[in-house]
Backbone as JSON Lines, residues from 0, in Angstrom:
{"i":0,"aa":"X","n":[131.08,54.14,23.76],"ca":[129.68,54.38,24.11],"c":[129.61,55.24,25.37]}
{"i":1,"aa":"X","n":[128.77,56.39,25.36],"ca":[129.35,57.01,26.27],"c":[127.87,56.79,27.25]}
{"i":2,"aa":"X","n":[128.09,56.76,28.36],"ca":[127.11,56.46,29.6],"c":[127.29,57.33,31.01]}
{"i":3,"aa":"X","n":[126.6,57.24,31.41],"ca":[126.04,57.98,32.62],"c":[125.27,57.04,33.79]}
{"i":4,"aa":"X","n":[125.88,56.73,34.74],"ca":[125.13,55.93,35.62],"c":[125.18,56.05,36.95]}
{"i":5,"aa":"X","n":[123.72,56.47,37.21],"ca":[123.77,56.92,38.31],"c":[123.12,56.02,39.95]}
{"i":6,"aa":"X","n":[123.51,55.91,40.46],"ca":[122.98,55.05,41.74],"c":[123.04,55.8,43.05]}
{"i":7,"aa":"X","n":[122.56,55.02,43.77],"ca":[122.63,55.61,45.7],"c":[120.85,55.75,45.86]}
{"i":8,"aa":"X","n":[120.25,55.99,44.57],"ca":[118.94,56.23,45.31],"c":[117.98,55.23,46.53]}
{"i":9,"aa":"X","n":[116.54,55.72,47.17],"ca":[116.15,54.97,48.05],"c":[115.25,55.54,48.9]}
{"i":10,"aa":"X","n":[114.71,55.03,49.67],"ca":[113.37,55.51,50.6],"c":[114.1,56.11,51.61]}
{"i":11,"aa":"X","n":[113.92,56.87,52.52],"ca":[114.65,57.26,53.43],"c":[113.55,58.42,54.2]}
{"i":12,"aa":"X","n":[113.83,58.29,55.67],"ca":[112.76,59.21,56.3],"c":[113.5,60.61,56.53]}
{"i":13,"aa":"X","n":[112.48,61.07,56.85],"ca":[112.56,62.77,56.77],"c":[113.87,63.28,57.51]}
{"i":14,"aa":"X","n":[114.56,64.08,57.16],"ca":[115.48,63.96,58.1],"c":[116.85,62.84,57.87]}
{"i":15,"aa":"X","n":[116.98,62.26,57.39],"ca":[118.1,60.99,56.77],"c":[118.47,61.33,55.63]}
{"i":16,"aa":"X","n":[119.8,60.66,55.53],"ca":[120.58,61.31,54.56],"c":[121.13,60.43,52.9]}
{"i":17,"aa":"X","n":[121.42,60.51,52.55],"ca":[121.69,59.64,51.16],"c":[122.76,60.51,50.37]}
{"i":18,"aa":"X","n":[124.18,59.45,49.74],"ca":[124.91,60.11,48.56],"c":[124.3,59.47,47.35]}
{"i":19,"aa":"X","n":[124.38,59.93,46.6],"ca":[124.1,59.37,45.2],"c":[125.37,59.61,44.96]}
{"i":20,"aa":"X","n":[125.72,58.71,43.67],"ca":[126.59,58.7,42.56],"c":[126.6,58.71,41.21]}
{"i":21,"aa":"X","n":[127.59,59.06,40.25],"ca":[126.89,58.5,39.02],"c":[128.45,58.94,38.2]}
{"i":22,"aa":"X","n":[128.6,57.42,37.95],"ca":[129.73,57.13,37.2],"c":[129.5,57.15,35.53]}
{"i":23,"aa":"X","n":[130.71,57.54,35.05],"ca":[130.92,58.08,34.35],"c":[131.72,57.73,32.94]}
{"i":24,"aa":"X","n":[131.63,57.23,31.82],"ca":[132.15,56.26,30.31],"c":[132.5,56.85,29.15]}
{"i":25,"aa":"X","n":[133.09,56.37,28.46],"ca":[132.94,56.89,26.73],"c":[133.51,58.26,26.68]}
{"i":26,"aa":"X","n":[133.63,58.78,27.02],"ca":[134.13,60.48,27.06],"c":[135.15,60.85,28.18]}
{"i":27,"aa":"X","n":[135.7,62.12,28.02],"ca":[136.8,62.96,28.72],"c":[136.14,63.05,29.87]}
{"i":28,"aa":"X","n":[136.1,62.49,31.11],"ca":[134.92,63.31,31.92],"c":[135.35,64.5,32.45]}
{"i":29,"aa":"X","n":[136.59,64.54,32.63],"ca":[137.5,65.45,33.36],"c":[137.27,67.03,32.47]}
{"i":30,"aa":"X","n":[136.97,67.09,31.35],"ca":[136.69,67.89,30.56],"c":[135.26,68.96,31.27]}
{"i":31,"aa":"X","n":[134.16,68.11,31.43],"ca":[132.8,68.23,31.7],"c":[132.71,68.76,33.08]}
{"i":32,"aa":"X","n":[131.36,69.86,33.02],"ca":[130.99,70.31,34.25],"c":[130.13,69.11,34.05]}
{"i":33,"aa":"X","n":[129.82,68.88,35.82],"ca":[128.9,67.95,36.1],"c":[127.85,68.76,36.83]}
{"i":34,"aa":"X","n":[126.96,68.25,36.72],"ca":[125.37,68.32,37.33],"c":[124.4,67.76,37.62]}
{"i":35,"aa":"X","n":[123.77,68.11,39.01],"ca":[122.56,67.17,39.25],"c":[121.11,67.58,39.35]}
{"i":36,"aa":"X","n":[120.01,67.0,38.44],"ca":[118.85,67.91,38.43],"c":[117.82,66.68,39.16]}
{"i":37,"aa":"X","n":[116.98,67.35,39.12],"ca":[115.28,66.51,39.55],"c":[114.21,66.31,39.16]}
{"i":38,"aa":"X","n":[113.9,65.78,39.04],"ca":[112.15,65.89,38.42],"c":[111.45,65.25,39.37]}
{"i":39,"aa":"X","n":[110.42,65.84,39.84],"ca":[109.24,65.28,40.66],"c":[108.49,65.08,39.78]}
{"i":40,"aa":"X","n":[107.02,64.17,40.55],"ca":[106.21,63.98,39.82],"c":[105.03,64.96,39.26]}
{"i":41,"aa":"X","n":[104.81,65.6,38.03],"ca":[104.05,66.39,37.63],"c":[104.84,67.93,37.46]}
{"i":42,"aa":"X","n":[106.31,67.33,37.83],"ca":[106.82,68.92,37.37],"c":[107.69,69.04,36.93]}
{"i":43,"aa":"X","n":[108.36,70.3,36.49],"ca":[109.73,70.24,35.49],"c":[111.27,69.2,36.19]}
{"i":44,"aa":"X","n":[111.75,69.26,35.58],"ca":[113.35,68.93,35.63],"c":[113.84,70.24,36.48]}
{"i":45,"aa":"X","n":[114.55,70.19,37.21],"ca":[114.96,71.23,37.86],"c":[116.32,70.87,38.21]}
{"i":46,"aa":"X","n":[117.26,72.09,37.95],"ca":[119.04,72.14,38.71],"c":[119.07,71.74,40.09]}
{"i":47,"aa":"X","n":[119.67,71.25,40.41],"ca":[119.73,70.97,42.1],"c":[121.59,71.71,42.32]}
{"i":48,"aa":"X","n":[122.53,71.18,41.39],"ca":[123.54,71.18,42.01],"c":[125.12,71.39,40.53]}
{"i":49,"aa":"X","n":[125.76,72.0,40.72],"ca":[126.56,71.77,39.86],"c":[128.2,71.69,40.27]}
{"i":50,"aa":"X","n":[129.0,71.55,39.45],"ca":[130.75,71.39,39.52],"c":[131.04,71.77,38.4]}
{"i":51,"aa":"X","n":[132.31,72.4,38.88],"ca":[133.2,72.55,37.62],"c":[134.12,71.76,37.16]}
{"i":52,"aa":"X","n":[134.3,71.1,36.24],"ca":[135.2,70.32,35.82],"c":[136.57,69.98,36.3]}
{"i":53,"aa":"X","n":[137.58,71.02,36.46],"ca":[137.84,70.93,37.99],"c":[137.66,71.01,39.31]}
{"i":54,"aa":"X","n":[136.65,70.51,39.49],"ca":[136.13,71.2,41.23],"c":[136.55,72.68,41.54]}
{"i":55,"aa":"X","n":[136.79,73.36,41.09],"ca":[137.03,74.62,41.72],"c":[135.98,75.71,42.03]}
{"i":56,"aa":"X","n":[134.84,74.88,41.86],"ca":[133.8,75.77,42.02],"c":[132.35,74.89,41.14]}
{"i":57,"aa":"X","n":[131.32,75.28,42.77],"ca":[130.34,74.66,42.82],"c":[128.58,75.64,43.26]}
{"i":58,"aa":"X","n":[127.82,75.48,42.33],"ca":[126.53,76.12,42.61],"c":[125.34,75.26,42.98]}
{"i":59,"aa":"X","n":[124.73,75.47,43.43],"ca":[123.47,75.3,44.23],"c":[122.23,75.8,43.92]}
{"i":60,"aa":"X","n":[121.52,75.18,43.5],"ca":[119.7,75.42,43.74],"c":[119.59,75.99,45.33]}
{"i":61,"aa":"X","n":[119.02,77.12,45.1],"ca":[118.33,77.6,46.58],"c":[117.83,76.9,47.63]}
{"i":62,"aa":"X","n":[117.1,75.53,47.17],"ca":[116.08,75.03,48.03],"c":[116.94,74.22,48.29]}
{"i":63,"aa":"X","n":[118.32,73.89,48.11],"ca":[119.05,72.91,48.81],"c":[120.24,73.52,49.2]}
{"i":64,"aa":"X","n":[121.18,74.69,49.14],"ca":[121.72,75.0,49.84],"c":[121.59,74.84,51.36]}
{"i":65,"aa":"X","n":[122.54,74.62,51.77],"ca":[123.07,73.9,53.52],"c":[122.87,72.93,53.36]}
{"i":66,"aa":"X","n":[122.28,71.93,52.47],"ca":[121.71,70.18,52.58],"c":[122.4,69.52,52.05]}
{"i":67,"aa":"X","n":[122.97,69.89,50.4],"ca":[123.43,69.29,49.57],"c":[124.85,69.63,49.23]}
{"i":68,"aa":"X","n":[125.84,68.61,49.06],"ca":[126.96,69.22,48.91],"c":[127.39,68.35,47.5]}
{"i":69,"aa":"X","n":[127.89,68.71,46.48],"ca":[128.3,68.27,44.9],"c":[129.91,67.96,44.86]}
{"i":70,"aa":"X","n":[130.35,66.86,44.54],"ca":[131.67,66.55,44.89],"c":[132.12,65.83,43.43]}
{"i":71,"aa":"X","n":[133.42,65.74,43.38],"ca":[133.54,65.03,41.96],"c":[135.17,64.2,41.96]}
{"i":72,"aa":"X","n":[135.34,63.24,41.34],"ca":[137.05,62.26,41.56],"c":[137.04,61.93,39.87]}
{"i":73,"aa":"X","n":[137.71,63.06,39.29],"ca":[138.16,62.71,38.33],"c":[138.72,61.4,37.82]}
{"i":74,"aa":"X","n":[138.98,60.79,38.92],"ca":[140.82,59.51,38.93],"c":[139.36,58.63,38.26]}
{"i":75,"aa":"X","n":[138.22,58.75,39.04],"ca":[137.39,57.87,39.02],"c":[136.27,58.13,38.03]}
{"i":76,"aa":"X","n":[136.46,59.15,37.53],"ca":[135.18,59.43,36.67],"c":[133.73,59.8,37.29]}
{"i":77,"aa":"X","n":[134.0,60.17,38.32],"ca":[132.42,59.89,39.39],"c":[131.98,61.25,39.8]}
{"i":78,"aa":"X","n":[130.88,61.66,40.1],"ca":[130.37,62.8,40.49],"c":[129.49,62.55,41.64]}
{"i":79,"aa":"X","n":[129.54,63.04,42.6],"ca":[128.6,62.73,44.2],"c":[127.84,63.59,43.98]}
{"i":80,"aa":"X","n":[126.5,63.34,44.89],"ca":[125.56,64.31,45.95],"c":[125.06,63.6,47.16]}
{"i":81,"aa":"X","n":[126.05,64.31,48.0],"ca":[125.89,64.07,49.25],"c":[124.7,65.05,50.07]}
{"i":82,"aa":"X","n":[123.49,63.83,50.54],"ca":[121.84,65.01,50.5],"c":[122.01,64.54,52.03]}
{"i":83,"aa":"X","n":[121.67,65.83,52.53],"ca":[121.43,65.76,54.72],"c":[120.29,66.03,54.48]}
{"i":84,"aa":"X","n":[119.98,66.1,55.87],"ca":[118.87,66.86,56.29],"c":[117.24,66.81,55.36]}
{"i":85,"aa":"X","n":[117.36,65.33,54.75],"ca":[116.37,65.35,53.81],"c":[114.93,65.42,54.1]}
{"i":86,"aa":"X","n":[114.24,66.19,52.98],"ca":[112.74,66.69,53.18],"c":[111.32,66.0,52.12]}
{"i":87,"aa":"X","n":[110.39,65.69,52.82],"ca":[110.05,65.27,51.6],"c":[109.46,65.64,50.29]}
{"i":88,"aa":"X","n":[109.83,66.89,50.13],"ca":[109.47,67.8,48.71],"c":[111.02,67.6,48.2]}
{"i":89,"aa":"X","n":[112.1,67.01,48.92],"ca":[113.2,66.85,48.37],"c":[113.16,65.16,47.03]}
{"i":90,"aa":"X","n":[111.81,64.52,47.19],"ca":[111.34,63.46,46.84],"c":[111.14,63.44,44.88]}
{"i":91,"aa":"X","n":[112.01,62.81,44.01],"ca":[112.5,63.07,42.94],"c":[112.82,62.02,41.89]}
{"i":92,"aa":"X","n":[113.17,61.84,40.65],"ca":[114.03,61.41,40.44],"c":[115.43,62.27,39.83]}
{"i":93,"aa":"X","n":[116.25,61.38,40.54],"ca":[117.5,62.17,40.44],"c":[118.52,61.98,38.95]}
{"i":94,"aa":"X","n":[118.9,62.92,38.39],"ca":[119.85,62.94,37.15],"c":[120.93,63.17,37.52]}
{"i":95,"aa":"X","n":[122.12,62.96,36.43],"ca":[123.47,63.42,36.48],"c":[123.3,64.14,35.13]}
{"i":96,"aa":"X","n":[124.11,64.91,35.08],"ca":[124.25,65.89,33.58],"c":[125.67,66.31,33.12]}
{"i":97,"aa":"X","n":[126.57,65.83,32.3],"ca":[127.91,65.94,31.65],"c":[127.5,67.05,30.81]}
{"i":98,"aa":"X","n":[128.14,68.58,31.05],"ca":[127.92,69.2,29.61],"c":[129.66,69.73,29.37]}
{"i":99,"aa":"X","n":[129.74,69.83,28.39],"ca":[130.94,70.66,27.97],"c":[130.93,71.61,26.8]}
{"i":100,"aa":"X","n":[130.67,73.14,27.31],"ca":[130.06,74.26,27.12],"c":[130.68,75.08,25.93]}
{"i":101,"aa":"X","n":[131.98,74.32,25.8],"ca":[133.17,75.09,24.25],"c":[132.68,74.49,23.26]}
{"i":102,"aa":"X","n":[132.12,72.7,23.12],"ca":[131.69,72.27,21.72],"c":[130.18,71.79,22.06]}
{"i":103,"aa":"X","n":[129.67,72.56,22.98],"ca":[128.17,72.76,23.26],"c":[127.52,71.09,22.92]}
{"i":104,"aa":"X","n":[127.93,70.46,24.15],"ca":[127.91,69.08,24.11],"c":[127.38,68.38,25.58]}
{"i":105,"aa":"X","n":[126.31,67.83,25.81],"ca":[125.87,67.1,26.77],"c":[124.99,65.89,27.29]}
{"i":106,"aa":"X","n":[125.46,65.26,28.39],"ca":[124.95,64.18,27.93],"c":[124.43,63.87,29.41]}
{"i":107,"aa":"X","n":[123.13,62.48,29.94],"ca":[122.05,62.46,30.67],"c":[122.28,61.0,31.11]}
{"i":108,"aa":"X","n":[122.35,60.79,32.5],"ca":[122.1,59.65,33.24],"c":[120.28,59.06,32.97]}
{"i":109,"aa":"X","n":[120.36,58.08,33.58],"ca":[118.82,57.73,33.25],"c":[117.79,58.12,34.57]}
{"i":110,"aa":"X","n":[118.52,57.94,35.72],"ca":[118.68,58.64,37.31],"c":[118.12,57.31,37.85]}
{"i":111,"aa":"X","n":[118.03,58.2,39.27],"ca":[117.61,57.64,40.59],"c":[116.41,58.09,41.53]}
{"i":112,"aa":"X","n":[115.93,57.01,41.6],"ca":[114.48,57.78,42.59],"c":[114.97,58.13,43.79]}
{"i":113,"aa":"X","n":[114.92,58.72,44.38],"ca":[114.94,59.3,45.66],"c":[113.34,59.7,46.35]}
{"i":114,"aa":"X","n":[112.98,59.01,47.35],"ca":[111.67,59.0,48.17],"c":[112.06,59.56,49.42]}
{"i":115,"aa":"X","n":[111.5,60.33,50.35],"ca":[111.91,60.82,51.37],"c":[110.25,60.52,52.15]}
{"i":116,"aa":"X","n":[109.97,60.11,53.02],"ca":[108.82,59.77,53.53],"c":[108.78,60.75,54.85]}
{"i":117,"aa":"X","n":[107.44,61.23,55.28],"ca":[107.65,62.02,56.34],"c":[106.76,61.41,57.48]}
């Protein structure tokens, strides 16, 4: 059964920082780019952050470059986002996203709220 679970979310004031996590089941994870998107309230899903399956390379949503850094432990199956400097339009719920792009295959955490209060 393959799963996606993601945690770390939480209230946090402007300016304070939070990792999320979101572990990882049922599948190769080591295979999979990982990714982290957002949805606020009343608006799309949006990319925040990605990895490459081997870490060797990592992209960024604009509005969080310098804040957010995307980390990943294969041994462990786990994918980070480590958020600084938080804002409160940074205020969301947070996803994880497994895709693997050769047998066009992906799969969705249920996420994490993330509140940033100012």
């Amino acid at each position: 059964q393959v799963q996606l679970v993601e945690s770390g979310g939480g209230l946090v004031q402007a300016g304070g920082s939070l990792r999320l996590s979101c572990v990882a089941s049922g599948f190769t994870f080591s295979s999979y780019t990982m990714n982290w998107y957002r949805q606020a309230p009343g608006k799309e899903r949006e990319f925040v952050a990605g990895i490459s399956s081997t870490a060797g390379s990592t992209n960024y949503a604009d509005s969080v470059k310098g804040r957010f850094t995307i980390s990943r432990d294969n041994a462990k199956k786990t994918v980070y986002l480590q958020m600084k400097s938080l804002k409160p339009e940074d205020t969301a719920v947070y996803y994880c996203k497994a895709r693997w792009g050769l047998i066009n295959r992906e799969y969705w955490g249920q996420g994490t709220q993330v509140t940033v209060s100012s």
